[in-house]
VOPAGU-2260 file (C-alpha; in pm, 1 decimal, decimal comma):
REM VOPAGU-2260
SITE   aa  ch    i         X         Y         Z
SITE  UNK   A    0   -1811,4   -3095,4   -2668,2
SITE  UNK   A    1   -1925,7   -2917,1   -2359,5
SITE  UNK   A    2   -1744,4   -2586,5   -2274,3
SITE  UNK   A    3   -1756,5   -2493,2   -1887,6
SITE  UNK   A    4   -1679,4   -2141,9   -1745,2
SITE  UNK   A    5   -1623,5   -1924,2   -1473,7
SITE  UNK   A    6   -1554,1   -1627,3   -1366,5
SITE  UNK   A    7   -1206,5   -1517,9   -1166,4
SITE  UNK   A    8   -1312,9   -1215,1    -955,3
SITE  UNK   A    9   -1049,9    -941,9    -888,5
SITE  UNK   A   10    -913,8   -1004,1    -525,6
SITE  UNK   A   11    -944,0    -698,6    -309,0
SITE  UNK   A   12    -769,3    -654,1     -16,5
SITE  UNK   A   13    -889,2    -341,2     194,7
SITE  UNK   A   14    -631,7    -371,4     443,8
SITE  UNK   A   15    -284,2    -576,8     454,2
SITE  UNK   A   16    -117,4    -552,4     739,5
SITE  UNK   A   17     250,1    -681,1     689,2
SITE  UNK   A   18     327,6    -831,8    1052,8
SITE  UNK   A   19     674,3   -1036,4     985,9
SITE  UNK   A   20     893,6   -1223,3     818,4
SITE  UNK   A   21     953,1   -1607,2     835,7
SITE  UNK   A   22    1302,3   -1775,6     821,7
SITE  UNK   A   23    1259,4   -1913,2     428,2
SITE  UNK   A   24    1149,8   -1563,3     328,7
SITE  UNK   A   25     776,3   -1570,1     275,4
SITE  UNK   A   26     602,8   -1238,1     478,1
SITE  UNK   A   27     329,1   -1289,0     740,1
SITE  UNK   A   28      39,8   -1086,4     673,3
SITE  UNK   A   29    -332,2   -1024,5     831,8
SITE  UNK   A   30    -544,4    -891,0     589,1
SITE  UNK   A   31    -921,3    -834,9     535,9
SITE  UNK   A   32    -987,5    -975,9     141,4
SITE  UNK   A   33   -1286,0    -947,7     -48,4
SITE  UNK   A   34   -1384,8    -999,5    -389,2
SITE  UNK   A   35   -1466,2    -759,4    -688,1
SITE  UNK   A   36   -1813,9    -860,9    -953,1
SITE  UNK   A   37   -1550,3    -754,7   -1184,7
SITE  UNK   A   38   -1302,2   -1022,1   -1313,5
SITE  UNK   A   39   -1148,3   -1249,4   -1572,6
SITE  UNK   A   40   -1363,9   -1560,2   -1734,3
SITE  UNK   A   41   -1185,6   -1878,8   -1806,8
SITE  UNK   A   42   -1343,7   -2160,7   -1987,8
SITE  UNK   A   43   -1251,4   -2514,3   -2038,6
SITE  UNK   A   44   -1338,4   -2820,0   -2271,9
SITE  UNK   A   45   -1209,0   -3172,6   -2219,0
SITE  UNK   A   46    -935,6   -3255,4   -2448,1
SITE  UNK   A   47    -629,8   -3474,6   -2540,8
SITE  UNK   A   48    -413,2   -3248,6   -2393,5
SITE  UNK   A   49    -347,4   -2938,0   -2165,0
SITE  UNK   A   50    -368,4   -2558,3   -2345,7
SITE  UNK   A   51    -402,4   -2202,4   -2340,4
SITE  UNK   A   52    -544,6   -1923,6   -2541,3
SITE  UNK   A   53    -616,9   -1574,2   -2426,0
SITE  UNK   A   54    -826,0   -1302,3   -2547,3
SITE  UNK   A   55    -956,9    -966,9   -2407,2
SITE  UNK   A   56    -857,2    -627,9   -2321,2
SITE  UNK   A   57    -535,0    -718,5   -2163,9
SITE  UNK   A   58    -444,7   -1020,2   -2330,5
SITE  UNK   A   59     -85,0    -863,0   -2421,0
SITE  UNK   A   60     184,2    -959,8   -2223,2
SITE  UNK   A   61      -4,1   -1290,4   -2116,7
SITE  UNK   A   62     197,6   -1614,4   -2103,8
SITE  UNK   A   63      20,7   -1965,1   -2268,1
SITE  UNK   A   64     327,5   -2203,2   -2178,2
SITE  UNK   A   65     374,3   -2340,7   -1828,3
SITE  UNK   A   66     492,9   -2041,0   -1666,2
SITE  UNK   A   67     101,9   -1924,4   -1649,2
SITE  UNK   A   68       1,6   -1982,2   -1320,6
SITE  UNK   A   69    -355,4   -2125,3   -1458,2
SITE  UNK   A   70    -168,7   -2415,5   -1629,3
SITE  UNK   A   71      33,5   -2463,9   -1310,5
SITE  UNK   A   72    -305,0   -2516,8   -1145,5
SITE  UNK   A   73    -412,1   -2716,6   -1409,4
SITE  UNK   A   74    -117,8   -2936,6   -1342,1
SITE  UNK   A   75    -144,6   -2930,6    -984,1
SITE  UNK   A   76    -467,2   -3106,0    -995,3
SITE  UNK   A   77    -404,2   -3341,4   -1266,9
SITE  UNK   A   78     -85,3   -3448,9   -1025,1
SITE  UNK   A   79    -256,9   -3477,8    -680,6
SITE  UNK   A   80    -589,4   -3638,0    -842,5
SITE  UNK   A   81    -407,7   -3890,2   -1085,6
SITE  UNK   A   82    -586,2   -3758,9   -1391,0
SITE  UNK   A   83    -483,6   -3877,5   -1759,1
SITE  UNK   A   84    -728,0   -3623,3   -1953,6
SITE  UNK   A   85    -619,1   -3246,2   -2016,4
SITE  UNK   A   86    -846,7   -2943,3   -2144,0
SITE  UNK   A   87    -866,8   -2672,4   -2374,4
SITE  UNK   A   88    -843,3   -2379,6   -2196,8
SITE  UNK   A   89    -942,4   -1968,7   -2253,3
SITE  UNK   A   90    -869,8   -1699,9   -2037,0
SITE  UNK   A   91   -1091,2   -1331,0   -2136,4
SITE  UNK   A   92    -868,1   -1110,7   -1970,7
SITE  UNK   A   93   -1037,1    -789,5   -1808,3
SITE  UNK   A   94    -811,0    -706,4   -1503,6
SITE  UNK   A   95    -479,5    -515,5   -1607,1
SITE  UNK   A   96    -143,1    -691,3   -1499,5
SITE  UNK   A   97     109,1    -667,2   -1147,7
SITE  UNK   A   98    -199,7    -476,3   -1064,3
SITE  UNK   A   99    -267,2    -582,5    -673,9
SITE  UNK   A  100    -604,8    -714,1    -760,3
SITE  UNK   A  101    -452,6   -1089,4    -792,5
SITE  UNK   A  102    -536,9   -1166,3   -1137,4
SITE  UNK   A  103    -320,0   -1439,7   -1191,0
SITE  UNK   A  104    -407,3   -1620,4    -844,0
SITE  UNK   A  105    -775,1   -1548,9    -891,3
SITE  UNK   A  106    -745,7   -1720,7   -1241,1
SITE  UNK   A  107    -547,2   -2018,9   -1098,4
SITE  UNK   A  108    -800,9   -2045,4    -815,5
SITE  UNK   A  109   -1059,5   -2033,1   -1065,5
SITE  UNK   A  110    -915,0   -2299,8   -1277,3
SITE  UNK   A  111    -861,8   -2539,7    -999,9
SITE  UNK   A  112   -1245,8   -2486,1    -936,5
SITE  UNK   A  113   -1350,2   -2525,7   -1331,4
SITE  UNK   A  114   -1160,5   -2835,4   -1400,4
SITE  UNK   A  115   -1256,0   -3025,7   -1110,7
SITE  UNK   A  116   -1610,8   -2981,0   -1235,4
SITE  UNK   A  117   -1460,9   -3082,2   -1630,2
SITE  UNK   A  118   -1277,6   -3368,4   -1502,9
SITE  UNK   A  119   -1526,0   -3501,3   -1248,3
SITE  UNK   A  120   -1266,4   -3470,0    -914,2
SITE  UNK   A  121   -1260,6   -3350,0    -585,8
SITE  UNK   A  122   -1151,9   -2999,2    -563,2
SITE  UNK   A  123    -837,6   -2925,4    -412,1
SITE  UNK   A  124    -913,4   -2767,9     -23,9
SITE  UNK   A  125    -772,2   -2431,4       6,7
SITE  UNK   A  126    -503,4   -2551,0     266,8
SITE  UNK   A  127    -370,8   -2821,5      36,8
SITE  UNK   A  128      13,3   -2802,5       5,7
SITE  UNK   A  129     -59,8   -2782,0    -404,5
SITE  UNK   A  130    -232,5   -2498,6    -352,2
SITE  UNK   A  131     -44,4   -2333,9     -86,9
SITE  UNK   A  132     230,9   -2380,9    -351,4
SITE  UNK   A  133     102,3   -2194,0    -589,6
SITE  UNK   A  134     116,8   -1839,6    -438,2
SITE  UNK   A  135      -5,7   -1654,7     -92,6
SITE  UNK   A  136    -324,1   -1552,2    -264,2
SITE  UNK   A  137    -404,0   -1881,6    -446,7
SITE  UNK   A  138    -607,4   -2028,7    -113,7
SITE  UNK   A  139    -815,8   -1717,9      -6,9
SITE  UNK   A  140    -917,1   -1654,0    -378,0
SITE  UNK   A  141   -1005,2   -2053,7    -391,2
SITE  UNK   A  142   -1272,6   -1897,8    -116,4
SITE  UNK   A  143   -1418,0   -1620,6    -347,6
SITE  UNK   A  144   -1651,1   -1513,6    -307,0
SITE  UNK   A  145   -1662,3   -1524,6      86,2
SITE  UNK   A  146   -1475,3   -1234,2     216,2
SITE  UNK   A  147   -1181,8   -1354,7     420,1
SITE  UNK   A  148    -940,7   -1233,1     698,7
SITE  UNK   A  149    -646,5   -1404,1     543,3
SITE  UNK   A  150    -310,8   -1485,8     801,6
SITE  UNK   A  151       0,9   -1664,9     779,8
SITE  UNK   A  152     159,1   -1690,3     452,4
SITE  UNK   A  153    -209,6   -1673,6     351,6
SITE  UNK   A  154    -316,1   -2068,5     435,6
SITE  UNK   A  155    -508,7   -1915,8     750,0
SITE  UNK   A  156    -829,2   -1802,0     631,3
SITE  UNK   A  157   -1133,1   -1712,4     837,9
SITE  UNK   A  158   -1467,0   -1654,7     678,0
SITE  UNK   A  159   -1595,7   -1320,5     742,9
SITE  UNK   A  160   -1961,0   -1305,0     618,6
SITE  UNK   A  161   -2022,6    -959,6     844,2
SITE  UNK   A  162   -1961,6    -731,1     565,0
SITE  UNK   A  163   -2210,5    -456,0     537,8
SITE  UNK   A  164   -2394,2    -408,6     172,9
SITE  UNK   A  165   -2205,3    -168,5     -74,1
SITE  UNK   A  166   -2013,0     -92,3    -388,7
SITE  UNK   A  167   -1629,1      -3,6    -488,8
SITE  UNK   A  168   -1475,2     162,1    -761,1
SITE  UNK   A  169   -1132,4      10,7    -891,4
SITE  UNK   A  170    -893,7     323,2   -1038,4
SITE  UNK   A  171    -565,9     152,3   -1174,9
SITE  UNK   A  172    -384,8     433,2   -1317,5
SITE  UNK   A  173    -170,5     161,5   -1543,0
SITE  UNK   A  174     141,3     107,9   -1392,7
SITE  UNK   A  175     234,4    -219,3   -1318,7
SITE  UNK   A  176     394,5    -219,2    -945,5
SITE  UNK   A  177     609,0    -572,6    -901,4
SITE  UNK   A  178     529,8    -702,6    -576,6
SITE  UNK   A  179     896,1    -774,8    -478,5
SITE  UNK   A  180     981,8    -472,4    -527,8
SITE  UNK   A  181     711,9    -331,2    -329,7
SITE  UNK   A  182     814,5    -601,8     -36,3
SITE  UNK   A  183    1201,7    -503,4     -56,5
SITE  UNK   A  184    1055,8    -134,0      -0,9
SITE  UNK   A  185     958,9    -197,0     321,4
SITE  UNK   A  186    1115,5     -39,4     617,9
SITE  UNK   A  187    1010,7    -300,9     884,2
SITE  UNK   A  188     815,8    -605,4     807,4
SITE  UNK   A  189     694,9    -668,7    1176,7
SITE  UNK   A  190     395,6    -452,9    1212,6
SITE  UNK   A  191     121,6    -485,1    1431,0
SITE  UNK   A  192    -176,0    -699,4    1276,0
SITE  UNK   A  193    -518,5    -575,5    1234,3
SITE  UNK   A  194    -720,9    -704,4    1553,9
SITE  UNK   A  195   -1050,3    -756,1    1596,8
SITE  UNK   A  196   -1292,9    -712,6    1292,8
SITE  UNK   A  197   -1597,4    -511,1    1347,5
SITE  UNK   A  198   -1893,9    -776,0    1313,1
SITE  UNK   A  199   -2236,8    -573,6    1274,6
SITE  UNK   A  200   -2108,9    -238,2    1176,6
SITE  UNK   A  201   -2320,9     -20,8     967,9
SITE  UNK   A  202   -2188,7      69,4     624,7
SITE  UNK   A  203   -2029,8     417,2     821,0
SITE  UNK   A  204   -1894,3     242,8    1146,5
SITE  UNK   A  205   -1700,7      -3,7     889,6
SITE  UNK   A  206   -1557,6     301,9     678,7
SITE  UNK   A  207   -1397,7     439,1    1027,7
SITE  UNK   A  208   -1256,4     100,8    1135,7
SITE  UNK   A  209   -1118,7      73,8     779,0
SITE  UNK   A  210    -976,7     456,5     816,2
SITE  UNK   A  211    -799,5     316,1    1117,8
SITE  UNK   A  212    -644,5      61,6     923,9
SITE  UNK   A  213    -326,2      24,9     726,2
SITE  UNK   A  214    -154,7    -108,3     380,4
SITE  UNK   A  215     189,1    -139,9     521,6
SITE  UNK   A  216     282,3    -166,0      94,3
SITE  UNK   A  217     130,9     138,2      53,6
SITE  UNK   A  218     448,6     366,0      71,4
SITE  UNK   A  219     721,8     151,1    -133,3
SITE  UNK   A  220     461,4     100,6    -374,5
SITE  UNK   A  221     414,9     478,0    -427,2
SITE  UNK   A  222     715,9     514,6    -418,5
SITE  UNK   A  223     805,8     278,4    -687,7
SITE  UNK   A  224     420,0     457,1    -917,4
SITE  UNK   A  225     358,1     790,7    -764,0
SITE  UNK   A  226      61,0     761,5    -979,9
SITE  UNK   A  227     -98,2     571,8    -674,8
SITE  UNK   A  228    -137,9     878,0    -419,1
SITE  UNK   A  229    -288,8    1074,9    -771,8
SITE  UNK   A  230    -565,3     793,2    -782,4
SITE  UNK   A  231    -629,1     794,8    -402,6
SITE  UNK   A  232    -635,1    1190,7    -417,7
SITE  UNK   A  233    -879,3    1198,9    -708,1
SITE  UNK   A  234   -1069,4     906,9    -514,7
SITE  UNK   A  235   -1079,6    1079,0    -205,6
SITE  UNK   A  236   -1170,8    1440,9    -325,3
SITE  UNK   A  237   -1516,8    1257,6    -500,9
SITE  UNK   A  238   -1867,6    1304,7    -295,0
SITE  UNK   A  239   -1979,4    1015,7    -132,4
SITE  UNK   A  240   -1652,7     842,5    -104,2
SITE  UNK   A  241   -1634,8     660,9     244,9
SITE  UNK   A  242   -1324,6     529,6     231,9
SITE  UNK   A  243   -1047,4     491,7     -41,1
SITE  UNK   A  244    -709,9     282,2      26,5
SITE  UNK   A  245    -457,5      55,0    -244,4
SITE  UNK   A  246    -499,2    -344,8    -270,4
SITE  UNK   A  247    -263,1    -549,4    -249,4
SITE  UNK   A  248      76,0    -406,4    -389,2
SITE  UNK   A  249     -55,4    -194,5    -601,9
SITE  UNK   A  250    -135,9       6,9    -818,5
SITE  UNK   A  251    -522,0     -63,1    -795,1
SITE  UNK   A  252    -667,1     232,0    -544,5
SITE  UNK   A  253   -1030,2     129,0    -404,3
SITE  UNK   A  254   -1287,0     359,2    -280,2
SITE  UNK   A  255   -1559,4     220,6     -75,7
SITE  UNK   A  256   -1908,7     411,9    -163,8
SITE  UNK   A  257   -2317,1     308,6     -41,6
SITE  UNK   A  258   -2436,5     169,3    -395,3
SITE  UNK   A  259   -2400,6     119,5    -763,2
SITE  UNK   A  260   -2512,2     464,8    -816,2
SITE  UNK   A  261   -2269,9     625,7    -625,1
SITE  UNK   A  262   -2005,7     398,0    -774,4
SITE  UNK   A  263   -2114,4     534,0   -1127,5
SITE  UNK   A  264   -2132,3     893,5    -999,3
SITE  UNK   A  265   -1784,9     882,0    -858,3
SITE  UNK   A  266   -1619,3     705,3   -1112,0
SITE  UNK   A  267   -1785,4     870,6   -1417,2
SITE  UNK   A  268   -1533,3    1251,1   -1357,4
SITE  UNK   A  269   -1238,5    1056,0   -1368,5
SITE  UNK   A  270   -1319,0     830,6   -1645,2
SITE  UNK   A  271   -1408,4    1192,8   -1801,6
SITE  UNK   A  272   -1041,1    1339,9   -1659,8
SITE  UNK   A  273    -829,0     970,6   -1695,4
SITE  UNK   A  274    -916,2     847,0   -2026,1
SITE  UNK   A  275    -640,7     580,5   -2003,7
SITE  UNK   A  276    -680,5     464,4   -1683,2
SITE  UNK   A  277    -929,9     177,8   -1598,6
SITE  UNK   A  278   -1160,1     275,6   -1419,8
SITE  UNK   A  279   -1427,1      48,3   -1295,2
SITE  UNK   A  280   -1773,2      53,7   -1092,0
SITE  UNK   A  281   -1859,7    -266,6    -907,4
SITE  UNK   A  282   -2080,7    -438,8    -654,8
SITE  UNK   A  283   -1873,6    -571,2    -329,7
SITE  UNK   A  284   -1897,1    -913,7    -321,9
SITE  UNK   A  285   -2057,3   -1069,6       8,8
């Protein structure tokens, strides 16, 4: 039988601007996403039925009933496209857990991609109320791996292909930060959004506009892991950083450097210092 993969990037967000609060309780947010070389790998082979196995470095902890939010995509197509069929599916997970990176939505996003190829379908748009359903990040990581400003409850995406060439290092210091919790923190959740996005900035002139912009989860969240403002320090002290800020809700810090050799020269002292953090190099997806 034919096995299928793919590969669930980790979902970065380098700013998130929290700019309200809508009457059924979902936030409003403006954020700039892009997407990580780094990332999960599902695969899938037809089959009888629907189900799950994991494997990989943080396989613990990982859920194979329905409360996985890859067989709730799975499901989600097999409703809106009337399909009979199910699939064997893997997940290799890399990315650690509640880490701000959106592993779970990447995967789901992934999934919806991989078994639309498996069963033959139409993929699901990203604006699709199944999707939408699924979480805020489902539909912009259904774009990966086109950076995104991402509005709304995150169904407004806008493509933003004006990212300048460079590399990131990821520094999770593992703690897991639960993104309620980091939302409840929150003193005000109507913040100004970001405005306009720098189109043709050099690798520098985009560092500054991203110094001038926020994480508005970036306090609750350190206050919930004060192992956050240790990464960022550590981050932020290393030559040839150009900008470091968290993603999402945390705990994953980002620094933004030139190249893949810078990434390795920054991140190799505190791999050397942080022996159980993880601690990743990566190209920034464009």
């Amino acid at each position: 039988m034919t096995t299928i993969k793919a590969t669930a990037p980790a979902k970065i967000n380098l700013t998130l601007h929290v700019t309200g609060q809508r009457t059924d309780g979902y936030h409003l947010l403006d954020s700039l996403v892009t997407f990580a070389e780094v990332g999960d790998v599902i695969s899938a082979t037809r089959a009888v039925d629907m189900r799950l196995t994991v494997s990989g470095h943080f396989a613990v902890g990982v859920p194979t009933d329905e409360s996985n939010l890859i067989l709730r995509a799975a499901e989600a197509l097999r409703s809106v496209r009337g399909i009979t069929m199910g699939a064997h599916l893997h997940l290799e997970k890399n990315l650690p857990h509640a880490a701000g990176i959106g592993g779970g939505s990447s995967d789901a996003a992934a999934t919806l991609k991989l078994l639309a190829e498996l069963w033959d379908v139409d993929p699901l748009p990203h604006d699709h109320d199944a999707v939408v359903a699924l979480g805020a990040d489902v539909p912009v990581c259904l774009r990966a791996p086109t950076p995104c400003r991402m509005r709304g409850i995150g169904d407004h995406l806008t493509d933003f292909t004006a990212l300048p060439r460079a590399a990131m290092v990821l520094v999770n210091p593992g703690v897991e930060v639960p993104t309620p919790a980091t939302f409840q923190g929150l003193k005000t959740k109507r913040n100004p959004s970001m405005g306009d996005l720098p189109t043709g900035a050099t690798l520098p002139e985009f560092a500054a506009w991203l110094n001038e912009q926020r994480n508005d989860l970036h306090p609750p969240a350190a206050a919930i892991a004060p192992e956050i403002d240790e990464a960022l320090t550590l981050l932020r002290n290393q030559r040839g950083v150009l900008w470091a800020g968290m993603s999402g809700s945390g705990a994953t810090c980002v620094a933004l450097v030139k190249d893949m050799g810078a990434a390795r020269q920054v991140a190799r002292p505190i791999q050397i210092r942080k022996g159980s953090w993880w601690v990743v190099p990566t190209p920034l997806l464009s």
